[in-house]
DOLO-109587 format. One record per atom (N, C-alpha, C): chain; x, y, z; residue number from 1; residue in one letter; atom name. Coordinates in pm, 1 decimal, decimal comma. Example, Ala and Ser with C-alpha at 12.3 -4.5 7.8 and 13.67 -1.06 7.14 Angstrom:
BEGIN
SITE   unit         xx         yy         zz   pos   code   site
SITE      A     1319,0     -569,0      780,0     1      a      N
SITE      A     1230,0     -450,0      780,0     1      a     CA
SITE      A     1320,0     -330,0      780,0     1      a      C
SITE      A     1285,0     -225,0      708,0     2      s      N
SITE      A     1367,0     -106,0      714,0     2      s     CA
SITE      A     1290,0        3,0      787,0     2      s      C
//
This chain:
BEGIN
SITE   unit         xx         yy         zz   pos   code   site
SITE      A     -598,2     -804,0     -369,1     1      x      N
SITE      A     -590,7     -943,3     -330,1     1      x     CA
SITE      A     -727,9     -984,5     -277,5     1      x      C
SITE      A     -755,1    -1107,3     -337,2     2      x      N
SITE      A     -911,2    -1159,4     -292,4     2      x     CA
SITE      A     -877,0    -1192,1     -132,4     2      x      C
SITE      A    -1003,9    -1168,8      -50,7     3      x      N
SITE      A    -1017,9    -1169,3       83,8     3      x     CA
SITE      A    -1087,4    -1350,6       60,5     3      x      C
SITE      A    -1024,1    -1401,7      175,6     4      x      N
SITE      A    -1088,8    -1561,1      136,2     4      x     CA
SITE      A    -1240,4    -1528,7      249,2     4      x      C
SITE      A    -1300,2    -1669,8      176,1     5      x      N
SITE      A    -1463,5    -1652,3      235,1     5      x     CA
SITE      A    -1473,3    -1609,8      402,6     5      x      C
SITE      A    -1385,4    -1726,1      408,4     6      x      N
SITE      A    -1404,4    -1716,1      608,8     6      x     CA
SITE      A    -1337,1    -1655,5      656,0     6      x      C
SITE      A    -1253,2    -1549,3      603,3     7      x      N
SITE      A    -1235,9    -1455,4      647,0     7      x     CA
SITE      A    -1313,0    -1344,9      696,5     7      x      C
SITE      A    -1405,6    -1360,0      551,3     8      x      N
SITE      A    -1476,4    -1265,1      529,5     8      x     CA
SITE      A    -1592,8    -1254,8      662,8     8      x      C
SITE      A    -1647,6    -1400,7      612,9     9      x      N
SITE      A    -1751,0    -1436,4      697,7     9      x     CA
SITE      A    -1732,5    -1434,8      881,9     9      x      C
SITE      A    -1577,1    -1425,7      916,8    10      x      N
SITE      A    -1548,5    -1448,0     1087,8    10      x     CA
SITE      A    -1582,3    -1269,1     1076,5    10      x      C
SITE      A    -1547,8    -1194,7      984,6    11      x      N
SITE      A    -1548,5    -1042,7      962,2    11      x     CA
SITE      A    -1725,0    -1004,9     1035,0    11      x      C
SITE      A    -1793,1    -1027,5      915,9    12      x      N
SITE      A    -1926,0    -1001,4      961,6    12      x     CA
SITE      A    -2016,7    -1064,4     1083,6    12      x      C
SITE      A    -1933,3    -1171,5     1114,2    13      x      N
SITE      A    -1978,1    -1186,9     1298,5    13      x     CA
SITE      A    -1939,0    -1139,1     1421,0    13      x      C
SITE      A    -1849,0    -1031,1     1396,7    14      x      N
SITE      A    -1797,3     -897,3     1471,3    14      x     CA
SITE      A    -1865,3     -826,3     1480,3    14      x      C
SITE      A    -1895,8     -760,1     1630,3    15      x      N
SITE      A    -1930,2     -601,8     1609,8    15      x     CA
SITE      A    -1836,2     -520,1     1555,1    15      x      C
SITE      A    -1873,7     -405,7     1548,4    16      x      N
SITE      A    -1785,8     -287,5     1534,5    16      x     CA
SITE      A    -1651,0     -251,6     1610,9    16      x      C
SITE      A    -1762,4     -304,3     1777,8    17      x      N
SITE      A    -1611,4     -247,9     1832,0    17      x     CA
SITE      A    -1514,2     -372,3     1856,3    17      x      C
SITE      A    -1547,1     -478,2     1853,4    18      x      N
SITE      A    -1465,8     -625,2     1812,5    18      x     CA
SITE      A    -1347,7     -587,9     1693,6    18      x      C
SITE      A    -1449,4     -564,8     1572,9    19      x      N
SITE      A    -1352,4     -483,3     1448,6    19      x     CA
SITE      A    -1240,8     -375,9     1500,0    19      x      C
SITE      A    -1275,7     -256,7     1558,6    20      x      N
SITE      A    -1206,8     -189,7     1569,6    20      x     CA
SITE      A    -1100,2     -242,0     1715,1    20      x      C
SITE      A    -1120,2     -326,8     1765,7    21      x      N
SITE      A    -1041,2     -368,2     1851,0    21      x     CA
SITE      A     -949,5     -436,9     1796,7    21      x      C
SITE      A     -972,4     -517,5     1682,9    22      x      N
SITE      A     -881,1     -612,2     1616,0    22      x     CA
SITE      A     -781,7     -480,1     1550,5    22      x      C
SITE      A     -838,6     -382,1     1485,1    23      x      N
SITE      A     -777,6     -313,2     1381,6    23      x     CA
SITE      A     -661,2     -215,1     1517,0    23      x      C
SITE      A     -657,5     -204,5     1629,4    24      x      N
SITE      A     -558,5     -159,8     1731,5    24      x     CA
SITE      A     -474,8     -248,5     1751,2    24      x      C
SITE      A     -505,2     -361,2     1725,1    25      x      N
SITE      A     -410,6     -472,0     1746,9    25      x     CA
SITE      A     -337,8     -487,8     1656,2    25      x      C
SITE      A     -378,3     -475,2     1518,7    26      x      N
SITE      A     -333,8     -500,7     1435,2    26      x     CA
SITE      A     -235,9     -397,0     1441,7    26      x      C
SITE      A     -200,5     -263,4     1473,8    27      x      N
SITE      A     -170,3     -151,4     1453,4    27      x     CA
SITE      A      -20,3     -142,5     1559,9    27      x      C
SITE      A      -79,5     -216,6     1671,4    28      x      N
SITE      A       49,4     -254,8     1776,8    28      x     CA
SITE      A      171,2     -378,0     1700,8    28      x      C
SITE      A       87,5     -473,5     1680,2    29      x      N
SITE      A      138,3     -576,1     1594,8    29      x     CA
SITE      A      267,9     -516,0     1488,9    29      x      C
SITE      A      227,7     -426,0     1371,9    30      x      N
SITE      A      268,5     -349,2     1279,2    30      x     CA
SITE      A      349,3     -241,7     1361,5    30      x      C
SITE      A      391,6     -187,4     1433,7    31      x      N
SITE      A      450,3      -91,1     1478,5    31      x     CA
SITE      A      555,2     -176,0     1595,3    31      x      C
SITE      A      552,8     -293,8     1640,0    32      x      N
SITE      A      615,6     -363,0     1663,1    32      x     CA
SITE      A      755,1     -401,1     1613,8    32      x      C
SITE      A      898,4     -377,8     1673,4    33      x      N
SITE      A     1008,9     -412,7     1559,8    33      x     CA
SITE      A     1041,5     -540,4     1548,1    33      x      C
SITE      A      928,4     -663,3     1628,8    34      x      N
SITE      A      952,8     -799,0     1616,6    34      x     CA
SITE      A      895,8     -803,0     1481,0    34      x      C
SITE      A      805,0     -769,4     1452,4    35      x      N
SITE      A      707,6     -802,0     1361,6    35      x     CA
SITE      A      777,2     -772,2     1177,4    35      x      C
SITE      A      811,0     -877,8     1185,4    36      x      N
SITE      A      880,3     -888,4      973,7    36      x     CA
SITE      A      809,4     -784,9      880,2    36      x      C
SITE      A      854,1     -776,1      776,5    37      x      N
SITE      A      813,7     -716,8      677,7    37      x     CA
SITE      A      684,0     -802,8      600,9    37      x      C
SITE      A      660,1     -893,8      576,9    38      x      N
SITE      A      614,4    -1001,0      558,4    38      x     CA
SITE      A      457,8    -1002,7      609,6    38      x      C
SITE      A      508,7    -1019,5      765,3    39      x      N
SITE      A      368,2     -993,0      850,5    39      x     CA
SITE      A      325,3     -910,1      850,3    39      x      C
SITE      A      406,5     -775,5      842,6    40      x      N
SITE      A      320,2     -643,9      863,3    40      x     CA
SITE      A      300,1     -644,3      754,9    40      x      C
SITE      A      282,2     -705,7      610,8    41      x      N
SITE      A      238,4     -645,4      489,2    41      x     CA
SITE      A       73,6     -698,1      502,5    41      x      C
SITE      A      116,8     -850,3      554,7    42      x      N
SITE      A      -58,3     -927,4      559,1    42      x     CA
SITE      A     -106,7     -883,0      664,3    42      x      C
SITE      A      -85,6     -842,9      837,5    43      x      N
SITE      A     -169,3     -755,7      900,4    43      x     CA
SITE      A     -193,8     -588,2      809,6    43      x      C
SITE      A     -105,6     -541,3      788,5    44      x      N
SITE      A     -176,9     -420,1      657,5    44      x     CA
SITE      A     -297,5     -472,5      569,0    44      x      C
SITE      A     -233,6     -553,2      512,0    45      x      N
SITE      A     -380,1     -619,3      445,9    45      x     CA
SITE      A     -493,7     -620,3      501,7    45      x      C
SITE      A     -523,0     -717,7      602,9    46      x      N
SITE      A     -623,8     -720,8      683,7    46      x     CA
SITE      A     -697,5     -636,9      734,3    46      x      C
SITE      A     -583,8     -493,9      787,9    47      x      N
SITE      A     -660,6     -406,9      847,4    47      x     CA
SITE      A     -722,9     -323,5      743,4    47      x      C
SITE      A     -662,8     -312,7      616,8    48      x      N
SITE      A     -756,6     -287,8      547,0    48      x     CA
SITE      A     -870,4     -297,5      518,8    48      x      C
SITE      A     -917,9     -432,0      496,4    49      x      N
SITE      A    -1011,9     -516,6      499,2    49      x     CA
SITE      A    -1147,1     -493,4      577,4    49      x      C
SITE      A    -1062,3     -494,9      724,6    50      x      N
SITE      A    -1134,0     -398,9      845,2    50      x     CA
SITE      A    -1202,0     -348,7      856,3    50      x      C
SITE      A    -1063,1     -207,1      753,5    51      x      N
SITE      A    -1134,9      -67,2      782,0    51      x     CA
SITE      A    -1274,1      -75,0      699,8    51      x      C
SITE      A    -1249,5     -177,1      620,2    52      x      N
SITE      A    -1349,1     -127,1      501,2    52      x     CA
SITE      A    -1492,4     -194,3      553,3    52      x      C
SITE      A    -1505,8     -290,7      626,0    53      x      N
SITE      A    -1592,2     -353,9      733,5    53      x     CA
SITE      A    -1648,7     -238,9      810,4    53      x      C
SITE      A    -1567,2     -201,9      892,6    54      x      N
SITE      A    -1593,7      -91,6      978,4    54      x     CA
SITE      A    -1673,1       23,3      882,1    54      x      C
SITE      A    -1624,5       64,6      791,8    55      x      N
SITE      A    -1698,5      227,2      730,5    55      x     CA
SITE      A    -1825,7      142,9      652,0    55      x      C
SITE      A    -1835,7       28,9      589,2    56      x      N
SITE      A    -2006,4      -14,6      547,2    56      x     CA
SITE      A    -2062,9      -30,6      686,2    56      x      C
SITE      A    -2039,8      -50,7      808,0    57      x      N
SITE      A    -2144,7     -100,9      892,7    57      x     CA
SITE      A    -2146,3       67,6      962,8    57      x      C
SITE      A    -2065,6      152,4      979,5    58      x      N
SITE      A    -2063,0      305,6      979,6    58      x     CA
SITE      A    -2213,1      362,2      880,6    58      x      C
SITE      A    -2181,5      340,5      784,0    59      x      N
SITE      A    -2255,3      431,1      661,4    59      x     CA
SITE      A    -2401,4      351,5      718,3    59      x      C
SITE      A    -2435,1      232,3      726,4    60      x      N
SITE      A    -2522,9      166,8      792,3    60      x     CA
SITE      A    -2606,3      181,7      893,6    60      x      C
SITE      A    -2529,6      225,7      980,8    61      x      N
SITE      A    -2610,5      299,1     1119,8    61      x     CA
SITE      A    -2610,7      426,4     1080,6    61      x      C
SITE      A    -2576,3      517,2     1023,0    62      x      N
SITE      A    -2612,0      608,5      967,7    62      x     CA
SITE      A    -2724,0      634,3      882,9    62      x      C
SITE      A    -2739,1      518,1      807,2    63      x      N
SITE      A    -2923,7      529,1      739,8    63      x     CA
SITE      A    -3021,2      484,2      781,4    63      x      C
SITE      A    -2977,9      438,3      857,5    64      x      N
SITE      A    -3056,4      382,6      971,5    64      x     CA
SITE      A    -3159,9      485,4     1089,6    64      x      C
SITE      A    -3054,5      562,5     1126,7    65      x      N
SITE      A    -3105,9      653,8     1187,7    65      x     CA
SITE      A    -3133,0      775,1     1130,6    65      x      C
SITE      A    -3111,2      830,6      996,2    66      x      N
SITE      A    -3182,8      881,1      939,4    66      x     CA
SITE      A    -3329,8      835,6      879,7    66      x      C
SITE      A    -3342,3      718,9      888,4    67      x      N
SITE      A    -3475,6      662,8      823,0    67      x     CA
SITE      A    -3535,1      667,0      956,5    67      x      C
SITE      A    -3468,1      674,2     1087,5    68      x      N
SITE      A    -3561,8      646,8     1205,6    68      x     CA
SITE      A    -3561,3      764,6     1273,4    68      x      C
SITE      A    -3540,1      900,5     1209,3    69      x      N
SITE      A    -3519,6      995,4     1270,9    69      x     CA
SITE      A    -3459,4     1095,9     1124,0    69      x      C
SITE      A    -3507,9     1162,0     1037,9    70      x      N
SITE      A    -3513,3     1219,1      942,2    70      x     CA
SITE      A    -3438,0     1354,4      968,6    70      x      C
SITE      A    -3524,6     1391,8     1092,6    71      x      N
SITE      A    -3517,5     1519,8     1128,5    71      x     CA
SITE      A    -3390,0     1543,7     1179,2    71      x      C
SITE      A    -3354,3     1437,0     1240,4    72      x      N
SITE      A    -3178,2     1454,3     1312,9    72      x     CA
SITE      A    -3086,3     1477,3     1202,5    72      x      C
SITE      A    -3100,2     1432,6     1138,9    73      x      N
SITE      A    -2964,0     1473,2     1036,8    73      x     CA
SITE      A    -2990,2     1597,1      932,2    73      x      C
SITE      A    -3030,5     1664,7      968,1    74      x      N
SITE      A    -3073,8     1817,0      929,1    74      x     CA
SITE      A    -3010,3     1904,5     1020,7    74      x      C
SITE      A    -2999,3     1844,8     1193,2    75      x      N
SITE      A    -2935,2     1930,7     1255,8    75      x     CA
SITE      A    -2757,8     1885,7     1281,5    75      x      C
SITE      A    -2748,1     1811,4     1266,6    76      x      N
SITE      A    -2577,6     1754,2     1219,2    76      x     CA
SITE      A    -2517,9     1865,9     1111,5    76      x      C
SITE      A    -2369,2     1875,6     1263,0    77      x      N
SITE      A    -2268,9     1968,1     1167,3    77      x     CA
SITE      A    -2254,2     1936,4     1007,8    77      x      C
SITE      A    -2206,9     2019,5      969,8    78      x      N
SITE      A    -2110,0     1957,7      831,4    78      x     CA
SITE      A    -2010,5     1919,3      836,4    78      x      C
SITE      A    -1975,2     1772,8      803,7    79      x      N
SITE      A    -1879,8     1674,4      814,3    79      x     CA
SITE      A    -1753,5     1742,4      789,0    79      x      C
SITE      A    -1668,4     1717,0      860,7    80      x      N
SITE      A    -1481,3     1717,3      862,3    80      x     CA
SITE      A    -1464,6     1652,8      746,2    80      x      C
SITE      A    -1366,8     1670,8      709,6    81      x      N
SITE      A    -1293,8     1594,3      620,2    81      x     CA
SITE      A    -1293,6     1474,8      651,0    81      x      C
SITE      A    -1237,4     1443,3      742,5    82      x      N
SITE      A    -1230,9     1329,3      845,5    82      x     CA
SITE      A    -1387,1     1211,4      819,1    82      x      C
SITE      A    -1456,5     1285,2      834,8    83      x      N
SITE      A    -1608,2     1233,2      909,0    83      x     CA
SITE      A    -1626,8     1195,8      723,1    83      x      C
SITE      A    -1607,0     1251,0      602,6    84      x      N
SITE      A    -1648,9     1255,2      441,5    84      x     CA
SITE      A    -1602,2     1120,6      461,2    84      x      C
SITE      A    -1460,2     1104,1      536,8    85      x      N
SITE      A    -1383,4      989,3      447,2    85      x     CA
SITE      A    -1433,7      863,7      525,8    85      x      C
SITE      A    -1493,1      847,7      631,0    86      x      N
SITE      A    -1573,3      769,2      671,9    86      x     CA
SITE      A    -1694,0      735,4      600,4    86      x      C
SITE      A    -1780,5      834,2      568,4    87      x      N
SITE      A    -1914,3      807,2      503,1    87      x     CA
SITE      A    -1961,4      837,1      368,7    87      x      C
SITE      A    -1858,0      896,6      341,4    88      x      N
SITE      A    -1886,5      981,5      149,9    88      x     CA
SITE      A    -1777,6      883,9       83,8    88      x      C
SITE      A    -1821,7      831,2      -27,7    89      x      N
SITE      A    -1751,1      725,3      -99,0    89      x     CA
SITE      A    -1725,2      820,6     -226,7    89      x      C
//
């Protein structure tokens, strides 16, 4: 489903942790037994959306500080599974 513009656009005038604050909310919201089938399908949606906000501006500060610091990410564990599905596409 297409994400509409200003959605998009209220998206990228978030920080991260704005994002990830919305995406807990969203998560209470959805786990909620007020909350319809309906709504929790379009907050699902959204937090999708989110997540996917959240892991480009992730992968982001991540090249970031490898370009500003080369040497640091030579001494970084090897990623969890966990940590791939954040930054390995």
């Amino acid at each position: 489903m297409a994400k509409p513009a200003a959605a998009e656009q209220k998206q990228n005038a978030l920080s991260i942790e704005e994002l990830m604050s919305r995406l807990e909310e969203i998560t209470r919201r959805i786990e909620s037994p007020d909350t319809g089938i309906e709504s929790s399908i379009a907050l699902y949606e959204e937090g999708l959306a989110i997540a996917g906000k959240c892991k480009e501006r992730l992968q982001e500060a991540r090249r970031k500080i490898e370009v500003i610091n080369p040497e640091l990410s030579k001494t970084w564990p090897e990623a969890t599974a966990r940590t791939k599905d954040l930054f390995d596409s």
